[in-house]
C-alpha positions in Angstrom: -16.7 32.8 45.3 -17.7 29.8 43.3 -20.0 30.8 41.6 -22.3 28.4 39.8 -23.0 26.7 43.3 -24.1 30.1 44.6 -26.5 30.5 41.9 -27.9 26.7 42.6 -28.5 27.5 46.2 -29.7 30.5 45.4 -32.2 28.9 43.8 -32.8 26.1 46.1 -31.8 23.3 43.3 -32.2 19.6 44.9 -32.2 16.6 42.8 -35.3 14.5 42.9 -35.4 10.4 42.0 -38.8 9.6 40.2 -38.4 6.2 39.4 -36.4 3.4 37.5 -37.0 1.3 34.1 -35.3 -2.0 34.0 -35.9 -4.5 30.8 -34.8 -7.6 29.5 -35.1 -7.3 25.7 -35.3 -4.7 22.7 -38.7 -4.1 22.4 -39.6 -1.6 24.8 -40.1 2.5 24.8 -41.3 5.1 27.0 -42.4 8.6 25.7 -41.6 11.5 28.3 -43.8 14.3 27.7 -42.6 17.9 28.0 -41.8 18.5 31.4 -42.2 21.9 33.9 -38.9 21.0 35.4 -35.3 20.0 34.3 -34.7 15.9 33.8 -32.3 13.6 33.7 -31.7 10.2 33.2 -28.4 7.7 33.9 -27.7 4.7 32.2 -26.8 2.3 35.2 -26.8 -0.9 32.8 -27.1 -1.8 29.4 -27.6 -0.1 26.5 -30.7 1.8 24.6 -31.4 5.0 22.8 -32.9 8.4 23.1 -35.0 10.4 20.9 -36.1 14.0 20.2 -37.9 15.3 17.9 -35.7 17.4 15.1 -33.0 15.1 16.2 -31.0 12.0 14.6 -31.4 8.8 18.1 -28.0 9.0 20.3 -27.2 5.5 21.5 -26.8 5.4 25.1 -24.4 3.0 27.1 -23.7 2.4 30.4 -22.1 5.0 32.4 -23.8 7.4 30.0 -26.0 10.5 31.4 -28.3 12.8 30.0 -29.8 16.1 31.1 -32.5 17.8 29.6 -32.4 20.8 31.1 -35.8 22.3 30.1 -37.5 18.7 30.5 -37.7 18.8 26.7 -40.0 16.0 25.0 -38.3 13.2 24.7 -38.6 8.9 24.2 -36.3 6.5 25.6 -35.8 2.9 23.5 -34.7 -0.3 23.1 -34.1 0.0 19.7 -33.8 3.1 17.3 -37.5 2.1 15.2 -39.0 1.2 18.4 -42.6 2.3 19.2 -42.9 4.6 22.6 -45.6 4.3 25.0 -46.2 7.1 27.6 -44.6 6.7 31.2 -48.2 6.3 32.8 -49.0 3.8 30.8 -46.1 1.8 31.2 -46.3 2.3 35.0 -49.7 1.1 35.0 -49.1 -2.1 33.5 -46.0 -2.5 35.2 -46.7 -1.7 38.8 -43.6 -0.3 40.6 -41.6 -2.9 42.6 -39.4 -2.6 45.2 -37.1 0.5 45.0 -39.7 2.3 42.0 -38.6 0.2 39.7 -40.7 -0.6 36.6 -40.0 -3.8 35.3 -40.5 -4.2 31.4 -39.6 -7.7 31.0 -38.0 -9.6 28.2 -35.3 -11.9 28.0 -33.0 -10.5 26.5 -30.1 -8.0 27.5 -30.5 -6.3 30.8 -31.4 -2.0 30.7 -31.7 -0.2 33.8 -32.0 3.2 34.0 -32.3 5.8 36.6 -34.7 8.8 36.1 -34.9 11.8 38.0 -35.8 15.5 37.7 -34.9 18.7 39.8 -36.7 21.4 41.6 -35.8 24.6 42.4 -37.7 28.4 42.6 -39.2 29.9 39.6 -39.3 29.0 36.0 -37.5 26.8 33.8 -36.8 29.2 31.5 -36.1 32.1 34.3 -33.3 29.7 35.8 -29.8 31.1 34.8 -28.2 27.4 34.7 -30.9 25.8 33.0 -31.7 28.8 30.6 -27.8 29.0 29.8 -27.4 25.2 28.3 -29.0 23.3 25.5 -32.1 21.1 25.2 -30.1 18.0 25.6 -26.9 17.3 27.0 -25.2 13.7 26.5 -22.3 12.6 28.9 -20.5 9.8 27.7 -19.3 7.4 30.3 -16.4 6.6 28.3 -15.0 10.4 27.6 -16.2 11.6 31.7 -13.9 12.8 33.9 -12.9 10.1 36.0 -14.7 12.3 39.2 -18.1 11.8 37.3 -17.3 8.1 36.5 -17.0 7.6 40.2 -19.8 9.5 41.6 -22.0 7.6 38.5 -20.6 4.0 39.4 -22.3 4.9 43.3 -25.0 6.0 42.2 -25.7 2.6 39.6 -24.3 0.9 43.0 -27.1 2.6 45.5 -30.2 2.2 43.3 -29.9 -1.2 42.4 -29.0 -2.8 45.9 -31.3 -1.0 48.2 -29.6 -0.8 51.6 -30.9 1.4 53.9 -30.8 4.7 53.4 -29.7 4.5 49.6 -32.6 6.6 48.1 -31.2 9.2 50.1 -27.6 9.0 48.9 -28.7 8.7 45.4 -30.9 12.0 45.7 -28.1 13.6 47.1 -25.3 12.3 44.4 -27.8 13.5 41.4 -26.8 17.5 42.3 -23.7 16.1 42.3 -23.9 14.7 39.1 -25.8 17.9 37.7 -22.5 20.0 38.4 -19.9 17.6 36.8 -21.9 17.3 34.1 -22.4 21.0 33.6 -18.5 21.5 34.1 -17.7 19.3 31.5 -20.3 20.6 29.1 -19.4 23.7 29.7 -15.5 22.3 28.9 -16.6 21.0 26.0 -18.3 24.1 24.7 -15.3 26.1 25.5 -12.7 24.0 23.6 -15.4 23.3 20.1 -16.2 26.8 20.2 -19.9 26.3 20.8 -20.7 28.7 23.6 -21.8 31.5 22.5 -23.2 34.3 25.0 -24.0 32.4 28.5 -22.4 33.0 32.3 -21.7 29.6 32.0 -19.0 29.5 29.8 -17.9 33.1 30.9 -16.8 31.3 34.1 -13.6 29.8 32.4 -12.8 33.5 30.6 -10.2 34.9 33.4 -10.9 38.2 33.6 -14.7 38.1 33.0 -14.8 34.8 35.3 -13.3 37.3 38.2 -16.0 40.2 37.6 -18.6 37.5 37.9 -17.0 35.9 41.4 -17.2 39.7 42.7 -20.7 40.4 42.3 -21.8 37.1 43.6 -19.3 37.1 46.8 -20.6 40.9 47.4 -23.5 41.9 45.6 -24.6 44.9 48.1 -21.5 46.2 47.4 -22.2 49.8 44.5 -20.2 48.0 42.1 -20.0 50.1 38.6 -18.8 49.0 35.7 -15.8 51.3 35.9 -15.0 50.1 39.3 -15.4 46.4 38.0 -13.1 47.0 35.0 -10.6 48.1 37.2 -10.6 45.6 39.2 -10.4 43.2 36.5 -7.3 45.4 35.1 -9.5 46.3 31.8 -10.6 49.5 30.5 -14.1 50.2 31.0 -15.2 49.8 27.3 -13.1 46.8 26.6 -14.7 45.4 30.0 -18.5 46.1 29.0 -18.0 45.2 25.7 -16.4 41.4 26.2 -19.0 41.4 29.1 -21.6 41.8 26.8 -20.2 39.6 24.0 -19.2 36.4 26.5 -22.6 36.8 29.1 -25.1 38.2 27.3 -26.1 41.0 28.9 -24.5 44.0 30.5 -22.5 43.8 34.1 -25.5 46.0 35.6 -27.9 44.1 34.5 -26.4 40.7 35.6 -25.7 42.4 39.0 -29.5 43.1 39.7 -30.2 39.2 38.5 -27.9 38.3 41.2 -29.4 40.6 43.7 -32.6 39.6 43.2 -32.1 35.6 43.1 -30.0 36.5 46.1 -33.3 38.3 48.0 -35.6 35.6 46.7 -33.6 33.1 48.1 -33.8 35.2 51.3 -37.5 35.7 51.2 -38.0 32.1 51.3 -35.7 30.6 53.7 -35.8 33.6 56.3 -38.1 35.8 58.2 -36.4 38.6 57.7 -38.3 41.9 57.0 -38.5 43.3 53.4 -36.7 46.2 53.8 -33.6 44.4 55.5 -33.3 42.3 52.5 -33.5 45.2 50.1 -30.0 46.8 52.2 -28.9 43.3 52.5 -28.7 42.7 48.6 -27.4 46.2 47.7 -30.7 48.3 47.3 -31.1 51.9 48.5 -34.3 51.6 49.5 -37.9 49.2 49.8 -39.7 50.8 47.0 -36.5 50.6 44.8 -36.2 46.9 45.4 -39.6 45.9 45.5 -40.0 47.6 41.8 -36.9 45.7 40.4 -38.0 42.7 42.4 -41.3 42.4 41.2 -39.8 43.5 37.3 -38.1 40.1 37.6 -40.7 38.2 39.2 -43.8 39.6 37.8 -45.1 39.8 41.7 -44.2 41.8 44.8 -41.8 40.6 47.6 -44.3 40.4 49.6 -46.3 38.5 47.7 -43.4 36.0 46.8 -42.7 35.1 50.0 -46.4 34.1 50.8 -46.4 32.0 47.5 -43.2 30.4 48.5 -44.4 29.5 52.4 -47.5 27.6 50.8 -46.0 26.1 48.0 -43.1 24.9 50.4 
């Protein structure tokens, strides 16, 4: 089972385009403010730099990409000193063109870059990617895998020529981009010793890595921790201790969070009655379920799926 793209369908993760900013000079900034949604943004050409507050500016070249996975404040600029002015403002006095594109001007250098966000089900900080990684994440062109470089270069390629059907490629390619960048963060987290407790990084531990496929390939199944240890070929303290330590929190509790992403997922995209879904994602009975489900959620199954349908 792999299991990070079971989590992001679970979730119903799509990438979204919002728009592009292209200018010809140094003397331009847009302020981002905090956003309910994850963000991203790819360099296609030129240079510029990003800001956050607590935070030295990161140049950013082309090829680069950025995620801030809990749409953190954030200002984008020509130059490091540069004054920011809010994206509605800068949209307002710069119309959107052909393909979204908000054209800054100058005459100078050339920057283009593509912006995006994503949607998915629930809460920012309830979402077990986004809530696993850091504020900011920086891919640099020059050090990605060369699978990223590709999918970045058709991307660049399908926003700035506009054949048809190209804004549906490039929504399509940002998921794409979201994973490979999220592999090789999660890479580089492993190798500087930066990952601390998170699935994420628990993905690439062998043993732990194999608990977490299980649950997620069959999560109605009346695992125990026992049973997972030995599966795993680990004793059951050693097992529930490195569990803890790697994930950051304890095999039954990540079981129910996959069971009930797994029956929200369910009671948005299927008709099905609650009480099926409740045998169908390893619970004993309705009430059972509908208590842990609503534990998660702060709201009732049935209540979910109602939400869902009219927000959908």
């Amino acid at each position: 089972m792999d299991v990070l793209a079971d989590v992001l369908a679970s979730t119903g993760f799509k990438g979204v385009l919002l728009a592009q900013l292209r200018s010809s000079g140094a003397g331009w900034g847009c302020a981002v403010d905090q956003l309910d949604t994850a963000g991203f943004h790819l360099i296609a050409e030129g240079a510029c730099w990003l800001r956050t507050d607590g935070a030295p500016p990161v140049q950013l070249v082309s090829g680069d990409v950025v995620l801030l996975p809990r749409g953190t404040p954030h200002q984008l600029v020509g130059a490091p000193g540069q004054d920011a002015l809010p994206y509605a403002e800068l949209e307002a006095a710069h119309p959107p063109g052909r393909e979204g594109v908000v054209d800054l001007g100058g005459d100078g250098p050339v920057v283009r870059v593509v912006c995006g966000k994503f949607h998915y089900a629930g809460s920012t900080a309830g979402h077990p990617v986004l809530s696993a990684l850091p504020e900011v994440i920086h891919v640099p062109g020059m050090s990605a895998d060369p699978q990223l470089q590709g999918i970045i270069r058709i991307l660049a390629a399908e926003t700035a020529h506009g054949q048809p059907g190209s804004r549906a490629v490039a929504t399509r390619l940002t998921e794409v981009v979201f994973v490979l960048a999220v592999r090789a963060w999660i890479e580089r987290a492993d190798t500087a010793d930066e990952k601390g407790p998170s699935w994420l990084t628990a993905l690439r531990d062998p043993r732990i890595g194999t608990a977490l496929s299980l649950m997620h390939e069959e999560p109605h199944r009346d695992w125990t921790v026992e049973g997972l240890a030995h599966t795993v070929a680990m004793s059951r303290p050693a097992f529930a201790r490195q569990f803890k330590t790697v994930v950051g929190r304890t095999p039954l509790a990540y079981l129910s969070r996959v069971r009930i992403d797994l029956a929200a997922r369910l009671l948005r995209d299927t008709d099905d009655p609650v009480g099926d879904i409740a045998q169908a994602v390893g619970y004993g009975s309705e009430f059972a379920f509908s208590r842990a489900f609503s534990r998660e959620h702060g709201i009732a199954p049935g209540r979910y799926r109602r939400t869902a349908s009219a927000h959908a």
